[in-house]
N, C-alpha and C positions, 0 to 999 in steps of 0.2 A: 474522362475527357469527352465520350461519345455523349455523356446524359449532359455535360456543359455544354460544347455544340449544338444540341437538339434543343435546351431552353432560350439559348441567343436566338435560333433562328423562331421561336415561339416566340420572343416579344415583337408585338405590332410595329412593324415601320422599322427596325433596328438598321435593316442594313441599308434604306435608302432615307431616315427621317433621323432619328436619336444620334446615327452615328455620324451625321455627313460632315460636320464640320472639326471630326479625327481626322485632317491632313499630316501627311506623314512622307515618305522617301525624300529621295532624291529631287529637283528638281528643273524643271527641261532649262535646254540650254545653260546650265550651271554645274559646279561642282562640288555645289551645296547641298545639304538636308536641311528640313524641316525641322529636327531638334533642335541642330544645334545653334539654328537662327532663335529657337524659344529661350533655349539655357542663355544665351548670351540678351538678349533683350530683358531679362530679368535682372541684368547686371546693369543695364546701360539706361534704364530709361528712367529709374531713381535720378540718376545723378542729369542725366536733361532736363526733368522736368523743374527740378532747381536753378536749372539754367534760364527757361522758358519762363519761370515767375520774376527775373530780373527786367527792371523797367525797360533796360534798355530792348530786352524781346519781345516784352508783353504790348507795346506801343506801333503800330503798324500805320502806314500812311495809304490813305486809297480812294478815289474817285469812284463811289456808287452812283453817281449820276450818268454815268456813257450811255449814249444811244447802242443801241443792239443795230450792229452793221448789217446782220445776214436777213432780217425779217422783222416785221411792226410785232413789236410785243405789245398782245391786246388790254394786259391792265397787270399791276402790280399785286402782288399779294396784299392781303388788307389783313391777314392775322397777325395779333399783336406781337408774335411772336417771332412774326420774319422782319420785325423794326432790329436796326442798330442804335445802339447808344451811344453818339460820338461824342468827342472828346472838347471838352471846352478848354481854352487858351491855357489855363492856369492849371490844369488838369495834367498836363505834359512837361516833364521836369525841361527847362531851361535849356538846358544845355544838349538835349534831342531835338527840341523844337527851333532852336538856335538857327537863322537861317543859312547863317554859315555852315551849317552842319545837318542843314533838313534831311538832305537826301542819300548822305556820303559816310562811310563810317571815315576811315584814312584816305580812303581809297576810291577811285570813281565808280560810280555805277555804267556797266557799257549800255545801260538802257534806255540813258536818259541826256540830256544837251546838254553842252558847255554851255556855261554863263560867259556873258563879256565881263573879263575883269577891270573893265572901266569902270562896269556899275558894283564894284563890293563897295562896301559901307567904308571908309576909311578910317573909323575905330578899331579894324579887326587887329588881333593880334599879330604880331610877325608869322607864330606858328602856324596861325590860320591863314595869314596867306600865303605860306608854303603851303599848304594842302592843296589852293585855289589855283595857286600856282601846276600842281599837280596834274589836276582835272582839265587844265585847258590843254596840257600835252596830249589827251587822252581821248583822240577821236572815235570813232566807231568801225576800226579796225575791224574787230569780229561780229561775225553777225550774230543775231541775238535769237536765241530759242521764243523767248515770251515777249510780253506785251506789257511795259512798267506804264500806272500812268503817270502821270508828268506833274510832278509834286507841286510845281506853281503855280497852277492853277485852281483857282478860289474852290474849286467843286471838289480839292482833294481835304482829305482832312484824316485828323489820326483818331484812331477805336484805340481801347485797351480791349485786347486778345481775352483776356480771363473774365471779363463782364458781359462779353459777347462769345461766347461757348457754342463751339457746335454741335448742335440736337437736332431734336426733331420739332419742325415748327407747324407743323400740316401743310404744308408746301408739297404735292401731288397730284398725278393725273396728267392731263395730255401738255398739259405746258410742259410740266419736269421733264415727261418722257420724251420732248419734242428735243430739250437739251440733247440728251444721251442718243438719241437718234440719231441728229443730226452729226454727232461725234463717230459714231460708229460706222454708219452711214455713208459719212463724205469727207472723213478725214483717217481713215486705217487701212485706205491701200484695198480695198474690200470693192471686187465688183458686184454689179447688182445681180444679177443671178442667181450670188450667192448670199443666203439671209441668216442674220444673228438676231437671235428673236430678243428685246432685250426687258420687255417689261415682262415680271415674273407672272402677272397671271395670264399671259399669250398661252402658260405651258400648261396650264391643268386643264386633267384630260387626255392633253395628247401622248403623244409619243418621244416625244425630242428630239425628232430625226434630222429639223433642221440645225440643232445643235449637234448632231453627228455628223453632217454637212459641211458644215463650217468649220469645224474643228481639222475637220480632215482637208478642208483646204486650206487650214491656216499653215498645219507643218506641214504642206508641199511649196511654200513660201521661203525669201528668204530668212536667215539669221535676223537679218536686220528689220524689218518688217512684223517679223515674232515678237523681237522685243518690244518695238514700238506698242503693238499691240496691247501685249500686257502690260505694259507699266500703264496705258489707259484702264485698262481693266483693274489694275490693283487700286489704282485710284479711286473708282468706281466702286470697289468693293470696303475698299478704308470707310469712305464717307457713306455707306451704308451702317456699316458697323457700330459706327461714329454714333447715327442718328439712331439706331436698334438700341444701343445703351444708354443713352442720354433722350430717353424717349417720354413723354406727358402721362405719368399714369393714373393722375390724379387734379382733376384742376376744378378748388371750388371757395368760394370768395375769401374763404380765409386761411387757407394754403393749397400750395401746388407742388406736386411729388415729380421728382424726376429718377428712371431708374431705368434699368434693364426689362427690356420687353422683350421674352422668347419669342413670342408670335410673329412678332415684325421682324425678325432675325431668321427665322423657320421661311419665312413668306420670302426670303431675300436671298436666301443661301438652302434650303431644304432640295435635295436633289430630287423629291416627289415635283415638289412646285417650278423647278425651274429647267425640267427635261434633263437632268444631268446636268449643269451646268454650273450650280451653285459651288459644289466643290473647289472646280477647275478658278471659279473668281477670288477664291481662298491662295489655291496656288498662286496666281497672278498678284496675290495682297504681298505673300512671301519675297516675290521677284521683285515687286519694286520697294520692297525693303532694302534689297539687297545692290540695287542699284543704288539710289541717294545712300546709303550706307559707303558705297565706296567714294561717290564725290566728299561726302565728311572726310575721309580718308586721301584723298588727294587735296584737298585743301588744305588739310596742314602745314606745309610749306609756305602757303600763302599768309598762314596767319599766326607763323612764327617768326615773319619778317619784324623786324623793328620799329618801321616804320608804319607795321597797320596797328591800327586803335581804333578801340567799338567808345569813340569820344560820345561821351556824356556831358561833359565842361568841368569834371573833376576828374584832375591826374590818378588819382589815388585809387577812384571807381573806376577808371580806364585801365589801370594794370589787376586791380580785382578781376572786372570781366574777364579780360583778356584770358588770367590761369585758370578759370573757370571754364572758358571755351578750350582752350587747349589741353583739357583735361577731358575733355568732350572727344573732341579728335585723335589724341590718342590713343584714347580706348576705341576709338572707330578702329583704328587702323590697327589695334593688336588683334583685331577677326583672323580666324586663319583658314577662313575659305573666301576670300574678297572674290564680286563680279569681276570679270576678265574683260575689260571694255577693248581690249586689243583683239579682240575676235569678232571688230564690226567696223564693216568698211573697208574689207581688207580685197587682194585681188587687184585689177584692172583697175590702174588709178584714175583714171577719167572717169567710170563706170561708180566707181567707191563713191568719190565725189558728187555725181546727180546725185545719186541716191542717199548723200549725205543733205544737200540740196533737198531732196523732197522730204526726210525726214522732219527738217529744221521748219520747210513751211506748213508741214502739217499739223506741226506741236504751236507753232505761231496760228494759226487758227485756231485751234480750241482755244488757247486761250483767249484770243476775242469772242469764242462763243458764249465766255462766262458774263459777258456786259450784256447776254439776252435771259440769262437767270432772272425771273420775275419776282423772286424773295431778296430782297437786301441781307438779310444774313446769310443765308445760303450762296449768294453772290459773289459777297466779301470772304468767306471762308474758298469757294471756289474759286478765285483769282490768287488767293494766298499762295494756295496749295499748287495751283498749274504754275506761279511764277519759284513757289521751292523747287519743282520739278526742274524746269526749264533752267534753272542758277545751276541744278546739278549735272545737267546736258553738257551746258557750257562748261564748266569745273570738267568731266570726263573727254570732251573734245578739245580741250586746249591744254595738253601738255606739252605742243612743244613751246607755247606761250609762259606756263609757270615756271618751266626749265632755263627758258631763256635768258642770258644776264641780263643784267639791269640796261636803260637806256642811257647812253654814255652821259646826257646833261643830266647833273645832280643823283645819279646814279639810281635811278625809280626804273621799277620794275616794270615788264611789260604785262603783268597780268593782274586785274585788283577786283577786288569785289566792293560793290557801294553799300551802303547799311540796307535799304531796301531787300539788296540781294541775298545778305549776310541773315538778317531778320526773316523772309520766308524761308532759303533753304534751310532753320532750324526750326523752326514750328511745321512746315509742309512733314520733315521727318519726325517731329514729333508727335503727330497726325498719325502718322504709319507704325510709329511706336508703340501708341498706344493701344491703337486697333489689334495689334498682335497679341498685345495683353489682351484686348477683352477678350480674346477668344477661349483664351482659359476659364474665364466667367462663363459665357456661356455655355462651353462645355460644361461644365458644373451645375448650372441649373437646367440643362435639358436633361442628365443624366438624373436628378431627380425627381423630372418626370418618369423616370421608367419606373 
C-alpha cells in the first residue's frame, strides 16, 4: 500500500492535473452524490437523446437578429463556423410550422402574447380553435424567468438543432469573456470587492487566492443565492465541456475532424490553470443537473394532462411523442435523491418573496445578455439553454399553479407549458446530459496520458 501511495504521488501533476476532473461525494446544499447522478444518467440519456432526434425537438424557433441591450457589440464573428443554418419554409414539417401551432404545443406559452382571435384564419379546425381559444384565457399571470422572443416576427425563424451542434467555433477572447463577465459580475448577487476571476489563464502562476476568496464568501451567503450561483456556473461549465468535445482538430480542404480535445478541457477545468477552481465548476455541472432534472419530474402532471399535445398536425405522431415524453419524465421522477426546491424562499414571507423578486430578475437578465453573444451559433445555443433553464425555474416555482384545479370555463388548467417552453426545457437538459457523459470520456483519455 505504502509503494502504491509513493508511485501516485510520483506521477507529475496527479493530484492537481490527471486527477481533477474525479468529482466524487456528496454535494453542497443537496442530498445527493456524484455517483449516483453518473449510474442514473447512463440510463437516462439513451433514451432522451431519441427523444431529442424527433422533429418535433430537433426544430427550434429564434430571433438571432436582437440588438444586445447592455452595450454596442463591435462586430460579429466572421468564422464560418459561428454561421447558422436556418431553416427554409419547406424544411419544417407542416404541422410545427403551422401558424396555428407556431408557437404553442396544447398549451400557451406564458412568454409570449395573445393573439386577437378575430385575426385566426377561419379554415382552422374546431379543435384548433379550442386551443385559440385556450391561449386567449391565458394572460401573464406569472412572471416569467426568461426572455422568449416573439415568434411573429419576420427576424424569427426555425434551425434544425442536430445541423447546428454545439462545438467549438473559435469564438474567444475579450468579447466571449466580456459575456461571462458581465454575468458574473452584475448579475450573482457578487459585490465588487469581491472577485471571481473567470477567464482560465488570469490563473497561471498565481496562487487562486482570489478563488479562495470568493468561495468563502459565496457559503456565508444565502441558500438561495448559492443556488443561483451554481446553476450559472454549471451552465458555464456544460457549455465548455460541450465545446472541449465537439472541438476542430483537424480542418483542411478536404475534410474536417471533430473530436475530443484534452487540452482545451485541461485549460477549462485543470485545477493547476484555474487556482482550484476547475473542480468546483464540475460540482456546479452536477447541481444543475440536478435541478432541471427535478422540473422534468414536476412536469409530469402537466403533461399527463389530456388535454396537452406536442401537435405536429398528425393525431397518431401526437400520441407517439407524447409516450415518448412521458417515458422521459418518469424515469425523471423515479431518481431517489430529487433536489428539494422546498428549501428556497422559505422564512419571512415578504423577505422570501424580494428575494424571490431579485432572483427572477437576475435570471431575466442573463438571458438578454445572450442577444450580446457575437457568434450566431454560440448565441442560439446560449438562448436555448438560458430559456431550458428559466422553463425549469418556472416548472419548480409554481406548484401551487400545477396543483391547482382546472379554471371552472371549460375546465383548463391553470398551468401550461407552450412548445417553445416544452422544446428548450428538453434539449437545455439534454445539454447537461451529455456533458455529464463526456466526462467519463475525458477521464479516460487523460488517464492515458499518465
Amino acid at each position: 500500500m505504502k509503494l502504491l501511495l509513493l508511485f501516485l504521488l510520483q506521477v507529475p501533476g496527479c493530484a492537481d492535473s490527471s486527477c481533477f476532473c474525479q468529482v466524487s461525494g456528496d454535494l453542497d446544499d443537496c442530498s445527493c452524490d456524484v455517483e449516483t447522478i453518473d449510474s442514473f444518467n447512463e440510463r437516462l440519456l439513451p433514451q432522451l437523446q431519441v427523444l431529442l432526434e424527433e422533429d418535433y425537438f430537433r426544430f427550434y424557433k429564434v430571433n438571432l437578429n436582437q440588438v444586445c441591450p447592455f452595450w454596442g457589440v463591435s462586430g460579429l464573428c466572421g468564422l464560418k463556423d459561428c454561421a447558422v443554418k436556418l431553416c427554409s419554409p419547406n424544411q419544417v414539417p407542416e404541422g410545427i410550422r403551422s401558424s396555428s401551432q407556431d408557437q404553442f404545443s396544447a398549451e400557451v406559452n406564458e412568454c409570449e402574447r395573445t393573439e386577437d382571435l378575430g385575426a385566426v384564419d377561419v379554415s382552422l379546425s374546431d379543435e384548433t380553435r379550442e386551443v385559440l381559444l385556450d391561449w386567449s384565457e391565458h394572460g401573464d399571470g406569472e412572471k416569467r424567468f426568461c426572455v422568449v422572443d416573439d415568434d411573429e416576427s419576420p427576424d424569427s425563424q426555425y434551425v434544425d438543432l442536430l445541423l447546428n451542434p454545439e462545438r467549438f467555433t473559435g469564438y474567444r477572447g475579450p468579447e466571449s469573456w466580456r459575456i461571462w463577465t458581465s454575468i458574473y459580475e452584475e448579475n450573482c448577487f457578487k459585490p465588487p470587492g469581491v472577485k471571481r476571476p473567470v477567464a482560465p489563464t488570469s490563473f497561471r502562476g498565481g496562487s487562486g487566492s482570489e478563488g479562495k476568496v470568493f468561495y468563502s464568501w459565496l457559503e456565508g451567503q444565502c441558500v438561495e443565492k448559492r443556488a443561483f450561483y451554481r446553476l450559472i456556473s454549471g451552465l458555464h461549465a456544460s457549455i465548455s465541456i460541450h465545446l472541449s468535445a465537439r472541438y476542430l482538430l483537424e480542418d483542411r480542404w478536404f475534410q474536417r475532424q471533430w473530436g475530443h480535445n484534452v487540452s482545451e478541457f485541461r485549460r477549462r477545468f485543470d485545477s493547476a490553470l484555474t487556482g482550484g477552481e476547475g473542480p468546483e465548476r464540475l460540482r456546479s455541472l452536477y447541481f444543475l443537473f440536478l435541478v432541471e432534472l427535478r422540473a422534468l419530474a414536476k412536469a409530469l402532471p402537466v403533461v399527463q394532462r389530456p388535454s396537452f399535445r406536442l401537435f405536429t398536425g398528425r393525431p397518431e405522431e401526437d400520441r407517439r411523442l407524447k409516450e415518448l415524453l412521458l417515458h422521459v419524465l418518469q424515469l425523471a421522477r423515479s431518481f431517489p435523491l430529487h433536489f428539494d426546491e422546498t428549501s428556497l424562499f422559505t422564512g419571512d414571507e415578504q423577505e422570501a418573496a424580494t428575494l424571490k423578486e431579485d432572483v427572477r430578475r437576475a435570471f431575466l437578465n442573463i438571458s438578454r445578455v445572450m442577444d450580446c453573444v457575437g457568434c450566431f451559433r454560440c448565441r442560439l445555443w446560449g438562448k436555448l439553454q438560458t430559456q431550458g433553464l428559466g422553463t425549469s425555474l418556472k416548472i419548480l416555482f409554481s406548484e401551487r399553479q400545477i396543483e391547482a384545479p382546472p379554471l371552472s370555463r371549460g375546465q383548463r388548467p391553470r398551468f401550461r407549458l407552450g412548445r417553445q417552453e416544452v422544446v428548450s426545457l428538453l434539449n437545455a437538459f439534454g445539454r447537461v446530459s451529455t456533458s455529464i457523459s463526456e466526462l467519463k470520456t475525458f477521464r479516460a483519455l487523460l488517464a492515458e496520458e499518465m
